[in-house]
N, C-alpha and C positions, 0 to 999 in steps of 0.2 A: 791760542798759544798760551798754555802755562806758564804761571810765574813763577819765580826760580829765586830759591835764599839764597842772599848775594853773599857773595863772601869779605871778610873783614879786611880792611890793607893793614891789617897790625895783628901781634899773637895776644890770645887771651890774658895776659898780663903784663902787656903793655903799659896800659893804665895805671897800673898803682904806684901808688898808695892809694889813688883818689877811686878808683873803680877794683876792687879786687876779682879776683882772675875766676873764684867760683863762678861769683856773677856775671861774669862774660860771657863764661859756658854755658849754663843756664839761659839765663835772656835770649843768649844769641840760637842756640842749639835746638833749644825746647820751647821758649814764647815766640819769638820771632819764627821760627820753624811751621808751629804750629798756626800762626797766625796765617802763614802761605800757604800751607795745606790744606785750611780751611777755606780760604779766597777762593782757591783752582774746585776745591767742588761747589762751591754758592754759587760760581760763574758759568762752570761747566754746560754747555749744549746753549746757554742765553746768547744774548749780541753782544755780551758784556766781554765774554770772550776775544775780542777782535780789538779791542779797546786798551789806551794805555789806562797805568792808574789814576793818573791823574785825570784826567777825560771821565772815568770810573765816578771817582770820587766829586767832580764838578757839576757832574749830571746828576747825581746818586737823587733817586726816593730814600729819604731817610727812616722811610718803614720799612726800609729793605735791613732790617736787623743783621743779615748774616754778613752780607756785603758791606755794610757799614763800619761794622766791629773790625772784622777780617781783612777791610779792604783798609780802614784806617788803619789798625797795628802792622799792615805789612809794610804802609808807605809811612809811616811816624820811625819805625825802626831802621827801615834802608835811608832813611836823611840822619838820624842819629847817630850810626856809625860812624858815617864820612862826616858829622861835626866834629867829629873828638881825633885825636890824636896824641901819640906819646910826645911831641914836641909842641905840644900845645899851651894855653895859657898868653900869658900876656896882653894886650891891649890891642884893637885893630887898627888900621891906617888907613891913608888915603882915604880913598871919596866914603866907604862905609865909617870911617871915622865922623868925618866930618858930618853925614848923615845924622851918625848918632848923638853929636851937641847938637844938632841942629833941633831935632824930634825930642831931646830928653835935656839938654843942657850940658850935661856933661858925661862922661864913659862911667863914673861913680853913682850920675844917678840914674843913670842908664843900668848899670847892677844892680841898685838898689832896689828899680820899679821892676825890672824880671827878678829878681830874689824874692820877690814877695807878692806874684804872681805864681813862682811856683810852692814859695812856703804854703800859701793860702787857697790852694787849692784846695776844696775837702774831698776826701777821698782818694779815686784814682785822677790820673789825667794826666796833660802835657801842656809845659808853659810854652809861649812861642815867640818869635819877634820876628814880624811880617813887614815884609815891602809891599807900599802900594804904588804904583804907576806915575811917573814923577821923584821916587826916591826917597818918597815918605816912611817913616818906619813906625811902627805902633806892637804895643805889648798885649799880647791876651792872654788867659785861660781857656783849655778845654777840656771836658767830662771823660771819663774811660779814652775811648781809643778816636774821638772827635780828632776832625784840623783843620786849619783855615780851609781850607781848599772847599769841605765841605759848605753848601750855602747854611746861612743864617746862623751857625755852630759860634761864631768866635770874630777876631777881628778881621776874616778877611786877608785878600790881597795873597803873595803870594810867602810862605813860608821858609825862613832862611836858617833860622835857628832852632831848636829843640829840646827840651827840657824833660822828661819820661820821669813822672815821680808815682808812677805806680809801687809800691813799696817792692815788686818784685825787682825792682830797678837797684834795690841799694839795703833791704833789708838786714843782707849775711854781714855785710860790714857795718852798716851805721844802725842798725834795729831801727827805733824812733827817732833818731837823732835827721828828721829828714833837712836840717838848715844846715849842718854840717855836711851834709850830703850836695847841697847846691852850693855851696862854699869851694867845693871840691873839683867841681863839674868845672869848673872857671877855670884850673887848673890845664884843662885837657881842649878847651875848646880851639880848633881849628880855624884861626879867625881868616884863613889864606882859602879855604874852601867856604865861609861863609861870605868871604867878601866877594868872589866869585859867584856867590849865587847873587847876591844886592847888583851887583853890574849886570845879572843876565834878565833882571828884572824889575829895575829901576826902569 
Protein backbone atom coordinates (compact mmCIF):
# COMPACT_ATOMS: atom_id res chain seq x y z
CA UNK A 1 0.00 0.00 0.00
CA UNK A 2 1.45 3.45 -0.89
CA UNK A 3 2.06 6.18 1.11
CA UNK A 4 0.13 9.19 0.86
CA UNK A 5 1.33 13.20 1.65
CA UNK A 6 -0.80 13.82 4.49
CA UNK A 7 -2.35 16.82 4.45
CA UNK A 8 -1.78 19.95 6.69
CA UNK A 9 -4.58 20.74 9.73
CA UNK A 10 -3.75 24.51 9.01
CA UNK A 11 -3.48 26.90 5.60
CA UNK A 12 -0.02 27.59 4.26
CA UNK A 13 0.16 30.87 6.31
CA UNK A 14 -0.89 29.93 9.22
CA UNK A 15 2.44 30.12 10.72
CA UNK A 16 3.68 33.42 10.26
CA UNK A 17 5.49 35.58 11.10
CA UNK A 18 7.41 32.62 12.34
CA UNK A 19 7.18 30.27 9.26
CA UNK A 20 6.28 32.26 6.12
CA UNK A 21 3.75 30.91 3.77
CA UNK A 22 6.36 30.45 0.54
CA UNK A 23 7.86 28.02 2.77
CA UNK A 24 5.06 25.99 3.53
CA UNK A 25 4.32 25.49 -0.06
CA UNK A 26 7.54 24.59 -0.94
CA UNK A 27 8.48 22.18 1.84
CA UNK A 28 5.27 20.89 2.12
CA UNK A 29 4.24 20.51 -1.74
CA UNK A 30 7.56 19.74 -3.30
CA UNK A 31 10.16 18.26 -0.49
CA UNK A 32 7.88 16.49 1.53
CA UNK A 33 5.90 15.46 -1.76
CA UNK A 34 8.84 14.30 -3.17
CA UNK A 35 10.13 12.76 -0.46
CA UNK A 36 6.69 10.17 -0.62
CA UNK A 37 7.18 9.70 -4.17
CA UNK A 38 10.44 8.63 -3.82
CA UNK A 39 9.60 6.08 -0.67
CA UNK A 40 6.52 4.29 -2.83
CA UNK A 41 9.09 3.51 -5.75
CA UNK A 42 12.35 2.37 -3.37
CA UNK A 43 9.51 0.26 -1.71
CA UNK A 44 7.67 -0.77 -4.61
CA UNK A 45 7.26 -4.84 -5.34
CA UNK A 46 9.78 -5.42 -1.73
CA UNK A 47 8.16 -6.62 1.83
CA UNK A 48 8.78 -3.29 2.76
CA UNK A 49 5.60 -2.49 1.05
CA UNK A 50 3.14 -4.19 3.72
CA UNK A 51 5.05 -2.44 6.50
CA UNK A 52 4.30 0.70 8.48
CA UNK A 53 7.01 3.50 8.47
CA UNK A 54 7.84 3.11 11.50
CA UNK A 55 8.52 -0.74 11.43
CA UNK A 56 10.30 0.58 7.95
CA UNK A 57 12.56 2.73 9.46
CA UNK A 58 13.18 0.39 12.91
CA UNK A 59 14.39 -2.47 10.81
CA UNK A 60 15.96 -0.28 8.08
CA UNK A 61 19.68 -1.71 6.58
CA UNK A 62 21.05 1.69 6.67
CA UNK A 63 22.81 0.83 3.20
CA UNK A 64 19.44 1.05 1.88
CA UNK A 65 20.38 4.74 0.65
CA UNK A 66 16.88 5.16 -1.07
CA UNK A 67 14.70 3.98 1.87
CA UNK A 68 16.76 5.69 4.21
CA UNK A 69 16.64 9.24 2.91
CA UNK A 70 12.96 8.84 1.51
CA UNK A 71 11.74 6.93 4.15
CA UNK A 72 13.28 9.43 6.90
CA UNK A 73 12.03 12.68 5.02
CA UNK A 74 8.50 11.29 4.71
CA UNK A 75 8.29 10.42 8.54
CA UNK A 76 10.41 13.59 9.98
CA UNK A 77 7.89 15.78 7.98
CA UNK A 78 4.42 14.04 8.73
CA UNK A 79 5.62 14.54 12.75
CA UNK A 80 6.51 18.13 12.00
CA UNK A 81 3.47 19.31 10.68
CA UNK A 82 1.22 18.07 13.56
CA UNK A 83 4.23 19.74 15.96
CA UNK A 84 3.40 23.13 14.98
CA UNK A 85 0.39 25.05 14.97
CA UNK A 86 -1.07 28.50 14.56
CA UNK A 87 -2.09 28.55 18.46
CA UNK A 88 1.04 27.41 19.32
CA UNK A 89 4.01 28.57 21.50
CA UNK A 90 3.95 28.75 25.15
CA UNK A 91 5.23 26.39 27.74
CA UNK A 92 3.96 22.54 28.21
CA UNK A 93 2.19 21.08 31.25
CA UNK A 94 1.44 18.48 33.17
CA UNK A 95 3.30 15.23 33.24
CA UNK A 96 5.56 16.39 29.85
CA UNK A 97 6.27 19.42 31.93
CA UNK A 98 7.26 17.91 34.72
CA UNK A 99 9.38 15.26 32.50
CA UNK A 100 11.21 18.08 31.17
CA UNK A 101 12.74 19.58 34.86
CA UNK A 102 13.05 16.48 35.59
CA UNK A 103 15.63 15.28 32.40
CA UNK A 104 16.84 19.08 31.91
CA UNK A 105 16.03 21.14 35.00
CA UNK A 106 14.11 23.47 33.94
CA UNK A 107 11.75 24.30 30.51
CA UNK A 108 14.68 27.40 29.82
CA UNK A 109 17.21 24.82 29.92
CA UNK A 110 15.43 22.60 28.26
CA UNK A 111 15.24 25.39 25.25
CA UNK A 112 18.47 26.21 25.66
CA UNK A 113 20.07 22.45 25.17
CA UNK A 114 17.40 21.89 21.83
CA UNK A 115 18.34 25.44 20.62
CA UNK A 116 21.76 24.41 20.35
CA UNK A 117 21.30 20.98 19.12
CA UNK A 118 19.56 22.42 16.44
CA UNK A 119 21.94 25.65 16.02
CA UNK A 120 24.97 23.28 15.92
CA UNK A 121 24.05 20.97 13.66
CA UNK A 122 26.33 21.34 10.61
CA UNK A 123 24.87 21.17 7.68
CA UNK A 124 21.51 19.60 7.04
CA UNK A 125 19.50 17.74 9.60
CA UNK A 126 16.77 17.48 12.45
CA UNK A 127 17.02 18.35 16.26
CA UNK A 128 14.88 15.92 18.21
CA UNK A 129 13.71 15.47 21.85
CA UNK A 130 13.01 11.60 22.51
CA UNK A 131 11.14 9.56 25.12
CA UNK A 132 12.53 6.67 26.36
CA UNK A 133 10.43 3.96 28.16
CA UNK A 134 9.95 5.19 31.69
CA UNK A 135 9.42 9.00 30.58
CA UNK A 136 12.88 9.75 30.27
CA UNK A 137 13.57 12.56 27.80
CA UNK A 138 16.82 13.24 26.05
CA UNK A 139 18.04 15.79 23.18
CA UNK A 140 19.85 14.64 20.00
CA UNK A 141 21.05 15.65 16.60
CA UNK A 142 20.62 13.89 13.26
CA UNK A 143 22.39 14.11 9.73
CA UNK A 144 20.11 14.85 6.54
CA UNK A 145 17.05 12.99 6.81
CA UNK A 146 18.40 10.44 9.97
CA UNK A 147 15.76 9.82 13.21
CA UNK A 148 15.71 8.30 16.29
CA UNK A 149 13.64 5.58 15.30
CA UNK A 150 16.49 4.58 13.02
CA UNK A 151 19.16 2.27 14.96
CA UNK A 152 22.43 3.62 16.06
CA UNK A 153 21.66 7.25 14.11
CA UNK A 154 20.92 9.57 17.35
CA UNK A 155 19.45 9.24 20.80
CA UNK A 156 17.15 6.70 20.43
CA UNK A 157 13.83 6.03 22.13
CA UNK A 158 10.86 7.22 20.63
CA UNK A 159 10.68 10.73 18.93
CA UNK A 160 8.23 13.54 20.09
CA UNK A 161 9.51 16.52 18.91
CA UNK A 162 11.12 18.04 15.74
CA UNK A 163 13.34 20.50 14.65
CA UNK A 164 14.03 20.44 10.35
CA UNK A 165 16.96 22.80 9.92
CA UNK A 166 17.60 21.82 6.47
CA UNK A 167 18.02 25.39 5.20
CA UNK A 168 15.11 24.50 2.77
CA UNK A 169 13.18 24.75 5.98
CA UNK A 170 13.53 28.48 6.68
CA UNK A 171 15.95 29.95 3.91
CA UNK A 172 13.13 32.42 1.90
CA UNK A 173 12.59 34.15 5.33
CA UNK A 174 15.69 33.98 7.69
CA UNK A 175 18.63 33.35 4.75
CA UNK A 176 21.44 32.52 7.38
CA UNK A 177 19.86 33.74 10.21
CA UNK A 178 19.19 29.88 11.11
CA UNK A 179 18.91 30.91 15.39
CA UNK A 180 16.40 33.20 14.74
CA UNK A 181 14.83 30.56 12.82
CA UNK A 182 14.67 28.22 16.02
CA UNK A 183 13.70 31.25 18.08
CA UNK A 184 10.82 31.19 16.01
CA UNK A 185 9.82 27.58 15.76
CA UNK A 186 8.98 27.95 19.79
CA UNK A 187 6.53 30.23 18.64
CA UNK A 188 4.30 27.62 16.81
CA UNK A 189 5.14 24.44 18.79
CA UNK A 190 2.05 22.41 19.55
CA UNK A 191 2.95 21.44 22.96
CA UNK A 192 -0.99 19.59 23.30
CA UNK A 193 0.19 17.17 20.41
CA UNK A 194 3.69 16.70 21.79
CA UNK A 195 2.43 15.98 25.19
CA UNK A 196 0.23 13.47 23.74
CA UNK A 197 2.91 11.66 22.06
CA UNK A 198 5.29 11.71 25.76
CA UNK A 199 1.94 9.93 27.39
CA UNK A 200 1.63 7.40 24.45
CA UNK A 201 5.23 6.49 24.92
CA UNK A 202 6.33 7.11 28.20
Amino acid sequence: MAFELPSLNYSFDALEPHIDTKTMQIHHGKHHAGYTNNLNNAIKGTDLETMSIETILAELNLNNTAVRNNGGGFFNHSLFWNIMSPNGGGVPSGDLASAINDSFGSFDEFKSAFSKAAGTRFGSGWAWLCVHPGGKLEICSTPNQDNPLMKGVGCGGQPILGLDVWEHAYYLNYQNRRPDYISGFFNVINWGFVSKLYSENS
